[in-house]
C-alpha positions in Angstrom: 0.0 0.0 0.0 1.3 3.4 -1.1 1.3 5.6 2.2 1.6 9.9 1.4 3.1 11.2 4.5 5.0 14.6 5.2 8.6 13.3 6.9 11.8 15.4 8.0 14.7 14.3 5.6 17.5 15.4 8.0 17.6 16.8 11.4 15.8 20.0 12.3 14.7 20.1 8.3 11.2 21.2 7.8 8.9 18.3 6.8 8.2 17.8 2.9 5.3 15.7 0.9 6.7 11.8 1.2 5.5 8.7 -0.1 6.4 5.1 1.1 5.1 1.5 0.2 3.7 -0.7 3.4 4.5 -4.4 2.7 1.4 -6.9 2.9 0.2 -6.3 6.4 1.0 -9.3 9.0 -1.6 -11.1 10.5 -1.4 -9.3 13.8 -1.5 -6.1 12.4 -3.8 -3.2 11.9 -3.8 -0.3 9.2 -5.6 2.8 10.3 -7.0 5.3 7.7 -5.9 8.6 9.7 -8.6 11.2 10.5 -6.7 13.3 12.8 -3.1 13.5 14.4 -1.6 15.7 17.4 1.2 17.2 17.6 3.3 16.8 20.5 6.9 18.6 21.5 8.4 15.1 21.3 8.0 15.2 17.6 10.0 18.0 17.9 12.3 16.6 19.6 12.1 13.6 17.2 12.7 15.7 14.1 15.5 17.5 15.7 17.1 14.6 17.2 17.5 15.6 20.8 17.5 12.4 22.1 20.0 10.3 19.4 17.7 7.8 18.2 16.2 9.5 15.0 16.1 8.0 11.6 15.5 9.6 8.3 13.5 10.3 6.4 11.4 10.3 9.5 7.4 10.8 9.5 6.4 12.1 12.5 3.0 12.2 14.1 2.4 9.6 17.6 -1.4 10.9 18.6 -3.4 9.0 16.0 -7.2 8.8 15.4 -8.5 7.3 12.8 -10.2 4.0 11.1 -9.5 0.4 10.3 -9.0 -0.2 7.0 -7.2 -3.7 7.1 -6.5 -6.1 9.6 -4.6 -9.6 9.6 -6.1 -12.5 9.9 -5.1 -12.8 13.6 -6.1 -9.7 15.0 -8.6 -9.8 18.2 -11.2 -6.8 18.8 -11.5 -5.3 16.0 -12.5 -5.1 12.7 -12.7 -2.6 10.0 -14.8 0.5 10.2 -14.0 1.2 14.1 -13.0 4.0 14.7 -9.6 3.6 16.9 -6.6 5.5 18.1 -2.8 4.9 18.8 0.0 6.5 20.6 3.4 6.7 21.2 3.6 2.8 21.4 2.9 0.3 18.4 4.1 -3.0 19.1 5.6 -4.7 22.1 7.3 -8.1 22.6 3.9 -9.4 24.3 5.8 -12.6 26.3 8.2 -10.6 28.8 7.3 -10.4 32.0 6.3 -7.0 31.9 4.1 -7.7 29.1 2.7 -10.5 30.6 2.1 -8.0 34.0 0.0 -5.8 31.6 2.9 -3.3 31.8 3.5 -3.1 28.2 4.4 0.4 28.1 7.5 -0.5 30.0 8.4 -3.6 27.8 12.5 -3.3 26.8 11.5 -4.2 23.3 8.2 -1.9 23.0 8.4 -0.2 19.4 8.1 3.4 19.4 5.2 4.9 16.8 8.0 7.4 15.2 11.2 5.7 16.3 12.7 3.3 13.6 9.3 3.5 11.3 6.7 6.0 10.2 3.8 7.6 12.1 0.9 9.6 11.7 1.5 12.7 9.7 0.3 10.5 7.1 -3.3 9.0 5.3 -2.1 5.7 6.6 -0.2 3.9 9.5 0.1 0.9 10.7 0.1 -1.2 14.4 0.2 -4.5 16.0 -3.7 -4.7 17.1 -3.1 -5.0 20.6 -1.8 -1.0 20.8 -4.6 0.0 18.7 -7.4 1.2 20.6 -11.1 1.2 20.3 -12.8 4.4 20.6 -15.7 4.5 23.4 -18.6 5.7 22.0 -19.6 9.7 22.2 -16.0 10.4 22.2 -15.3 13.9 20.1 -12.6 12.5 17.5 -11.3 15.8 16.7 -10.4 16.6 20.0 -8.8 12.7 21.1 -5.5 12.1 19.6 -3.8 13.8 22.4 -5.2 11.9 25.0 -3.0 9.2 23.6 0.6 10.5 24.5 -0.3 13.7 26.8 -3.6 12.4 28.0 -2.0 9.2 29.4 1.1 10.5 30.5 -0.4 12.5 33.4 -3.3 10.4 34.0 -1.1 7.1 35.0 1.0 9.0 37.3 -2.3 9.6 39.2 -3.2 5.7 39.5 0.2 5.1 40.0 0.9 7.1 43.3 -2.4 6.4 44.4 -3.6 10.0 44.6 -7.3 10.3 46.5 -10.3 11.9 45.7 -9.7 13.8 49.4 -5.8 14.7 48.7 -4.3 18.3 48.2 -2.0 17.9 44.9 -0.5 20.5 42.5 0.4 20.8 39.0 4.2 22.4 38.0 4.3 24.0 34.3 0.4 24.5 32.7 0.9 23.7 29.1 0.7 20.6 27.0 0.6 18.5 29.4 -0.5 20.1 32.3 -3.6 21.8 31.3 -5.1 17.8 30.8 -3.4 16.9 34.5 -5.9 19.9 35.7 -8.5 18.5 34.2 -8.1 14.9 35.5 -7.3 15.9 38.7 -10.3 18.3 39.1 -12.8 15.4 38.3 -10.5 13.0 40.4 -12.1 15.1 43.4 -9.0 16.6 44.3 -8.3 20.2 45.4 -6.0 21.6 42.7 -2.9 23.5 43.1 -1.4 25.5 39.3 1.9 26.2 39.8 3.0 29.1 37.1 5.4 31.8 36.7 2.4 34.0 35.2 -0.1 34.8 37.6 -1.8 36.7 34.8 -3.1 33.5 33.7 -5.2 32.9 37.2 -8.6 33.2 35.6 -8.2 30.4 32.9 -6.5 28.6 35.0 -8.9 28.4 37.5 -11.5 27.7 34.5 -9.2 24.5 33.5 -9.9 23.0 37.2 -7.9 24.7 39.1 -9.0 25.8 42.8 -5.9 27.8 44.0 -2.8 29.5 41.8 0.5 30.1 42.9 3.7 31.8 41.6 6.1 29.4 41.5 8.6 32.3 41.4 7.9 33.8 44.4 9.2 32.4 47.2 7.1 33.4 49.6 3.7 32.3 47.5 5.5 28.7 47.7 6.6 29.2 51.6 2.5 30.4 52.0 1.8 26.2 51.1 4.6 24.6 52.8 3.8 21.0 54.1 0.2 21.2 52.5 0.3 19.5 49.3 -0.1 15.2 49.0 0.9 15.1 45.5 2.6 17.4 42.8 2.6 16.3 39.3 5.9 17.9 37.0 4.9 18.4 33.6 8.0 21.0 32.7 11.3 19.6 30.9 13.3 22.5 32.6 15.6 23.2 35.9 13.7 24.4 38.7 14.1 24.7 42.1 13.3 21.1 43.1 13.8 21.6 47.1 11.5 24.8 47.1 8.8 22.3 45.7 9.6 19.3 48.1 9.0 21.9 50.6 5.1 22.5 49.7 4.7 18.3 50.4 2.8 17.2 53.6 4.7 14.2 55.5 4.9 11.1 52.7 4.1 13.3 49.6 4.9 12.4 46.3 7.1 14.6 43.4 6.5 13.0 40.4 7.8 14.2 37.0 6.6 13.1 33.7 8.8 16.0 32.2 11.6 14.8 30.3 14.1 17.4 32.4 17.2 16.8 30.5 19.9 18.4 33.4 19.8 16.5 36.3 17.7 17.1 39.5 19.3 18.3 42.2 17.2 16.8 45.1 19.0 16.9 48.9 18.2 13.7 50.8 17.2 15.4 53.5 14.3 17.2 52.1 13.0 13.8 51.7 14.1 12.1 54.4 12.8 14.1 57.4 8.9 13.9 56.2 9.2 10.4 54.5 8.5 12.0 51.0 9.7 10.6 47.6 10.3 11.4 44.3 9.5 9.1 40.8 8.2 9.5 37.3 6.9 7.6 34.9 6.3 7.1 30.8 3.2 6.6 29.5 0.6 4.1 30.9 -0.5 0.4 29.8 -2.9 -0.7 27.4 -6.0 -1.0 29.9 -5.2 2.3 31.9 -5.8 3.8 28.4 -8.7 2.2 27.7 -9.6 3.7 31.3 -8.7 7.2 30.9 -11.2 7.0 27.7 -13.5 6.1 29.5 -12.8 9.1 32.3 -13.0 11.4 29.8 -16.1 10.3 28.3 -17.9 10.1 31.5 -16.9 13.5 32.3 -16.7 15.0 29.0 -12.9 15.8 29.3 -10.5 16.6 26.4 -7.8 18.2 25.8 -7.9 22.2 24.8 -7.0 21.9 21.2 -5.8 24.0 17.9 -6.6 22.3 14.8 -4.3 22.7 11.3 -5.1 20.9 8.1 -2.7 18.6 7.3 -1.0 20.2 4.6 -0.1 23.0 6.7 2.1 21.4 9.5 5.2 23.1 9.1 3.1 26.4 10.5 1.3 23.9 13.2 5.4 23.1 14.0 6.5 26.5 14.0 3.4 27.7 16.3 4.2 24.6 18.8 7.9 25.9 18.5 7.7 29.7 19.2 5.0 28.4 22.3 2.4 30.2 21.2 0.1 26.6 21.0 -2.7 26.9 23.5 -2.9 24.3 24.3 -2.6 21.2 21.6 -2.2 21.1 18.6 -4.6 18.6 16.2 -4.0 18.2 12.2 -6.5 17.2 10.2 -5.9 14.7 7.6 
């Protein structure tokens, strides 16, 4: 099958029309016609080749919506015409232990949507079936392909840690990311810290689910909710102050970062020592969690807060993402 994609042919080129042939598809594989695609910073980071492991030409695109078109002859739940979605992950080994633990997003072999093979930005792609993901009914298709790389990877870390309906948790760094973990925290039942360094945005913030803001600039707005907070969720890739937040945890609070912070974090022992707190982070989320989080959002009619840009015109939808002017994902319609 002839696939038309747009692909970056080097590193940090702007992406250009491409075409590709898909062998005969396997029989545990899936080919999705795509209706929609996000656009996430990783992609960035993808075409640029921040973290090493970039090929070219390389067709980027990891938040996929869209519907079955072919499927092997071993392929279990589903058939064509649903409509279905696929993230980050395509394929994982499916007999290590972690696979076999329903932790598939943590599998050593798990094969990345856009790392070694094309994704999204495309009218086609293909995935083993058991990463592609009915739709729930009544979901808005235009507005769910980030909830399969930015929607997940702040909803897990909330199962994860085991946050409570009746805990105090805050959010660190209210873009891509954390505008959803707002969102799913707020209808979690939690109170809701926003942590920003523009109080200017209180207002919207407080409209995304937030119930207090604070300046995490100001020293004494973070000393104001010191040993108050259960849970804090980093969604920023930066260096901040990482003892200054430790602070705001109650005794046995969690830091968790999903943030790919490139610089290491500086974080003294005895900030976490003294009140029994700790400090993890996570990836994505497994198979069924996702199938979950659909659900979530569904029932409480959450989505992402989305810009959408035709296909054709990505390199602008890359260049907005870029400059940070994206409020707050970005969708391209195929």
């Amino acid at each position: 099958m002839k696939v038309n994609a747009y692909a970056a042919k080097s590193a940090k080129a702007d992406l250009e029309q491409f075409s590709y042939e898909l062998p005969e598809i396997s029989k545990e594989h899936v080919d999705i016609k795509v209706s929609y695609c996000g656009l996430c910073h990783s992609d960035i980071s993808m075409i640029n080749n921040d973290w090493g492991n970039s090929e070219y030409p390389l067709v980027p695109g990891h938040e996929i919506v869209g519907e079955i078109t072919a499927i092997g002859s071993e392929v279990k739940g589903l058939k064509v015409g649903d409509k279905v979605g696929m993230g980050w992950f395509s394929e994982s080994c499916m007999h290590c232990n972690q696979c076999m633990d329903g932790k598939q997003h943590l599998c050593n072999d798990a094969e990345g949507t856009i790392v070694g093979r094309h994704g999204g930005f495309a009218d086609n792609v293909r995935g083993h079936w058991s990463w592609v993901t009915k739709l729930p009914d009544g979901i808005d298709m235009s507005k769910a392909g980030p909830l399969f790389c930015g929607g997940i990877t702040v909803f897990n870390p909330i199962v994860l840690s085991g946050v409570q309906p009746t805990d105090k948790v805050g959010v660190i760094g209210i873009g891509g990311l954390g505008h959803m973990a707002l969102k799913f925290l707020k209808a979690w039942g939690c109170e809701v810290t926003a942590f920003t360094s523009n109080k200017d945005k209180t207002d919207a913030l407080k409209k995304m689910g937030a119930h207090n803001v604070v300046d995490s600039t100001d020293s004494k707005d973070l000393e104001s909710i010191a040993g108050s907070l259960d849970f804090i969720l980093n969604t920023t890739n930066v260096k901040l102050d990482w003892n200054a937040f430790l602070t705001t945890l109650a005794p046995q609070g969690k830091l968790h970062t999903v943030g790919a912070v490139l610089e290491p974090m500086e974080i003294p022992a005895f900030s976490m020592i003294g009140g029994e707190k700790s400090v993890g982070g996570s990836p994505l989320g497994s198979i069924a969690l996702t199938r979950k989080m659909l659900e979530f959002c569904v029932r409480h009619d959450i989505y992402p807060t989305v810009e959408e840009f035709k296909m054709e015109d990505v390199n602008d939808a890359l260049n907005h993402l870029h400059e940070g002017k994206a409020r707050f994902r970005i969708v391209l319609k195929a």
